[in-house]
C-alpha positions as CSV (number, residue, x, y, z in Angstrom):
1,X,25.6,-8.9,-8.2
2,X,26.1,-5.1,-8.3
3,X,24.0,-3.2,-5.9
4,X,21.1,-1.5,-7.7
5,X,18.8,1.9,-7.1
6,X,15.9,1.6,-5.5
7,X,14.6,3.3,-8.8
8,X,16.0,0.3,-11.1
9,X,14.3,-2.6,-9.6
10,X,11.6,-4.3,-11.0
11,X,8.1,-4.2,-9.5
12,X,8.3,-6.9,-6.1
13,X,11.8,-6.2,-5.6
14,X,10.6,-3.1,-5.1
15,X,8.6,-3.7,-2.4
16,X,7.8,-7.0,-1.1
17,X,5.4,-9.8,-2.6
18,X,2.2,-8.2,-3.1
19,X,2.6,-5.2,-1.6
20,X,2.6,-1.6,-3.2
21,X,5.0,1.2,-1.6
22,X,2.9,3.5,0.1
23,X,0.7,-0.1,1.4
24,X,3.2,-1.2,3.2
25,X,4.7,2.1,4.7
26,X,1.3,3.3,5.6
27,X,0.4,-0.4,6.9
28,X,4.6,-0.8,8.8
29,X,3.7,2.9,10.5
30,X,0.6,2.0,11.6
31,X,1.9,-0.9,13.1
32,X,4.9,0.7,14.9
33,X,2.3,4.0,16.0
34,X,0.2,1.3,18.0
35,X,2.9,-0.4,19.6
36,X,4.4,2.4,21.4
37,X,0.6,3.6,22.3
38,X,0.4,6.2,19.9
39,X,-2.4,5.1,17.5
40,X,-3.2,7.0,14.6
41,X,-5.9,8.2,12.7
42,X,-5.9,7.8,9.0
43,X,-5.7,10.9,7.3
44,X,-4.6,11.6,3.1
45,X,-6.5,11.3,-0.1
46,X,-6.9,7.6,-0.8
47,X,-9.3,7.6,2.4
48,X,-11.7,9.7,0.0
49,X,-13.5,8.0,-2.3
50,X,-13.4,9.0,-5.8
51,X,-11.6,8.1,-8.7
52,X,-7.6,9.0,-10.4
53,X,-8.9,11.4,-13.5
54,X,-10.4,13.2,-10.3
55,X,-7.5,13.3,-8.0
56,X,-5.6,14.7,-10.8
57,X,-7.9,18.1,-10.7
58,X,-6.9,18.6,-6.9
59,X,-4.7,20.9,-5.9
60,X,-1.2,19.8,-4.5
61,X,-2.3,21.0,-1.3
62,X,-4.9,18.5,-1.7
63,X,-3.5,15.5,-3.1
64,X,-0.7,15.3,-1.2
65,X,-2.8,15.4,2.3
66,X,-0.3,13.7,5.2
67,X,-1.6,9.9,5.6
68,X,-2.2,10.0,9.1
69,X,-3.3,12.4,12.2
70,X,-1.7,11.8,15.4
71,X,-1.1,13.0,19.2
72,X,-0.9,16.8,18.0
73,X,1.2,15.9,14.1
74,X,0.3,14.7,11.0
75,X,2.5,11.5,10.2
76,X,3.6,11.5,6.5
77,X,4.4,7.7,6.0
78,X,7.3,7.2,3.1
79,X,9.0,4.2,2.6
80,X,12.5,2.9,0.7
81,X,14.3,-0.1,0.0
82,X,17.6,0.3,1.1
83,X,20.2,2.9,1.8
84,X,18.4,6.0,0.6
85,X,15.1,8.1,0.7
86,X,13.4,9.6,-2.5
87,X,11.8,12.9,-1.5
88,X,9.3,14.8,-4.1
89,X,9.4,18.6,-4.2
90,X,6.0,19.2,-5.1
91,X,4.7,17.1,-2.0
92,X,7.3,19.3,0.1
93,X,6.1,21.7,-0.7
94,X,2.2,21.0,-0.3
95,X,3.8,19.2,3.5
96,X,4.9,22.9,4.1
97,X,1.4,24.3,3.6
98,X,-0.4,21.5,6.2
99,X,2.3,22.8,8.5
100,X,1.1,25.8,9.2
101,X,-2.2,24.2,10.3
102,X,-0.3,21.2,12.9
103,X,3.2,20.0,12.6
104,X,4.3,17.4,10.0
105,X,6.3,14.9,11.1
106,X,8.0,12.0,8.8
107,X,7.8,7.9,9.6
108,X,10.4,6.5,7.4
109,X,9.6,3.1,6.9
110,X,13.1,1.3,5.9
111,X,12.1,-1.9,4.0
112,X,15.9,-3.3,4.2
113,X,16.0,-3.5,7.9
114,X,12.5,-3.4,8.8
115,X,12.8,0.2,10.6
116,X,10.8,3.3,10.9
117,X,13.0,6.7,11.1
118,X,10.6,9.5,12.4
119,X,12.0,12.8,11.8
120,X,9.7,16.4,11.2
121,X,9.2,18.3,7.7
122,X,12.4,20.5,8.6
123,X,14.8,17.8,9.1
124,X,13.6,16.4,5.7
125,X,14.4,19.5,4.2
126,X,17.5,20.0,5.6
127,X,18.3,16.4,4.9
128,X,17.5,17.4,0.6
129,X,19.5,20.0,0.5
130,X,22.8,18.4,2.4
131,X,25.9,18.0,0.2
132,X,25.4,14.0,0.4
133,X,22.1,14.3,-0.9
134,X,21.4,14.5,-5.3
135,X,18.9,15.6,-7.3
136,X,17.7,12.2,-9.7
137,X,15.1,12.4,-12.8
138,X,12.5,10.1,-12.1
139,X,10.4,8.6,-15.6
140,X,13.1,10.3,-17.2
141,X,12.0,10.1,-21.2
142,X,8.0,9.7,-20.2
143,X,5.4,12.5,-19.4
144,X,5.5,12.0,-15.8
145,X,9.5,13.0,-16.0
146,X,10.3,15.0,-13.0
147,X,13.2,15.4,-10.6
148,X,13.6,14.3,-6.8
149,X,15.8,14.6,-4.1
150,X,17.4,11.3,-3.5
151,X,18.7,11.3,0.4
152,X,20.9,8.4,2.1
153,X,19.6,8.3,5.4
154,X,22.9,7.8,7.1
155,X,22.0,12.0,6.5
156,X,18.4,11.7,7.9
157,X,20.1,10.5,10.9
158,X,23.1,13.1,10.8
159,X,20.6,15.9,10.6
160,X,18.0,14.7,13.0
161,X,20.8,14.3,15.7
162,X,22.5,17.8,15.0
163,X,18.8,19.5,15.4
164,X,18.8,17.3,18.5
165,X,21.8,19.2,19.7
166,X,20.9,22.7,18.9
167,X,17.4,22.3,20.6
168,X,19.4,21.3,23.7
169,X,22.0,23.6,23.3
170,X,19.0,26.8,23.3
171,X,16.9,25.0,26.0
172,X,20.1,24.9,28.3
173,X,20.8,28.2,27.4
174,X,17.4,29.4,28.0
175,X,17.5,28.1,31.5
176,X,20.8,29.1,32.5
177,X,19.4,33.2,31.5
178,X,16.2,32.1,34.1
179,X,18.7,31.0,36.4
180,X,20.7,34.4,36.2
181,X,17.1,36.5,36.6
């Protein structure tokens, strides 16, 4: 059988029996968070109680609140299938915006291998724009058409590790100029 999108499978396929996306991202993160002794706090717009015709007045800053609080971040859970992340630019965007207020930070949950990635805002937006990366049309043909960024995370992990080196590279630099003083 041919390998398919994330994007073409049918419902459970998609996710797992009985679970929806975001369910079992938000539930995989949790669950990983309190492991290594970092428990969170939930955070994002589904804790508010209220109904989807009133969600849909919010602004994006609003409605696209990071699901969790944690140890100085907010965690923005996102899950996938397989081989590739789909990112939202209107979310990135409103993620940019609680930045500014407390890091954003990124927990990957990969359903295929049973993984979580952490990686911050940046290195997602990096990771969109890399050359291995593509733009995709999501509900293409419905009223809720609108493009994505669609990224492999073989280039999650590429970019993660070269912002890994270049924070190095400055703090070793900075210390060697104290050294010199």
């Amino acid at each position: 059988m041919e390998h398919q999108g994330f994007r073409h499978l049918e419902g459970e396929e998609r996710y797992g029996e009985g679970a929806a996306s975001g369910d079992l991202a938000e539930s995989k993160v949790l669950a990983y968070f309190d492991s290594i002794d970092r428990p969170l706090q939930e955070f994002g717009p589904k804790h508010i109680p209220t109904d989807r015709a009133v969600n849909l007045t919010w602004t994006d800053k609003i409605r696209h609140m990071p699901d969790f609080l944690g140890w100085g971040k907010f965690i923005e859970a996102q899950g996938c299938w397989s081989d590739s992340v789909v990112f939202k630019p209107d979310k990135l965007v409103a993620l940019l915006e609680w930045e500014s207020e407390m890091p954003v930070w990124f927990a990957v949950y990969i359903q295929r291998t049973d993984e979580i990635l952490i990686a911050p805002l940046h290195t997602v937006l990096w990771s969109c724009v890399d050359e291995r990366s593509q733009c995709i049309l999501l509900d293409e043909g419905t009223h809720a058409q609108k493009y994505a960024y669609e990224v492999p995370i073989e280039v999650l992990l590429d970019v993660r590790v070269h912002d890994a080196f270049a924070v190095d590279k400055m703090l070793r630099e900075k210390t060697r100029r104290r050294s010199q003083t």
